[in-house]
C-alpha positions, 0 to 999 in steps of 0.5 A: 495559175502558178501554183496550179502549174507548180503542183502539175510538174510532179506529173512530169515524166522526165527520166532522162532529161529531168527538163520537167514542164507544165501546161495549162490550156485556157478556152473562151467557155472556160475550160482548162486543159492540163499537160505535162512532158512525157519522156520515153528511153528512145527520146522520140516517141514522148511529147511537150507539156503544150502539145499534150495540153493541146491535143487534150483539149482537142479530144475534149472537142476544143475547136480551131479558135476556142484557145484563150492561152497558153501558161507554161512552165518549166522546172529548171527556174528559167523562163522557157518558151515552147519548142519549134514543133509546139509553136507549130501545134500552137499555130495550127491551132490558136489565133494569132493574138492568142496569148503564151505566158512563160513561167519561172518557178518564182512566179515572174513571167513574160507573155508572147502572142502567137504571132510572137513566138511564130513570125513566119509559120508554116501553113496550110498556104504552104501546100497548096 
């Protein structure tokens, strides 16, 4: 997994930050879903490697449930772990045992659940 994230970073779009990410999504049929940062000059309009990752396993017809995990890494040679607005995609859409494997460059890891990385998500409970 770490070289398929390796070679995925040069996808990467990061013109300003240079804080390149990849991700790689994981279903119980086995498919697998890539996705990289994609910066933009405005700093708002780009997305997260997880989101994009996600959003095109959702477009693939990916249900609610059907994420085995989540593999991420980031460029800079720490062990990152998603932003606040990726947890809440991740929540919305993994169970909460679903696994987040965090990735430095050097092949070590840590793992997270959802219910981890999320420990008081906001949810569709919230609005009602």
């Amino acid at each position: 997994m770490i070289d398929e994230l390796k070679s995925l970073l040069k996808c990467s779009y990061a013109p300003i930050s240079n804080f390149r990410v990849s991700a790689i999504v994981l279903t119980k049929d086995g498919q697998k879903f890539k996705g990289v940062n994609v910066e933009d000059h405005s700093l708002r309009a780009g997305t997260c490697a997880e989101r994009n990752a996600i959003y095109a396993a959702i477009t693939s017809g990916v249900k609610k449930g059907d994420i085995t995990s989540i593999h991420l890494l980031v460029e800079n040679g720490k062990i990152g772990t998603p932003c606040f607005v990726c947890r809440q995609m991740i929540h919305e859409y993994c169970n909460k045992d679903t696994l987040i494997r965090c990735y430095a460059l050097n092949g070590e890891y840590k793992d997270f659940l959802v219910s981890e990385l999320c420990p008081y998500p906001f949810g569709e409970d919230d609005l009602n």
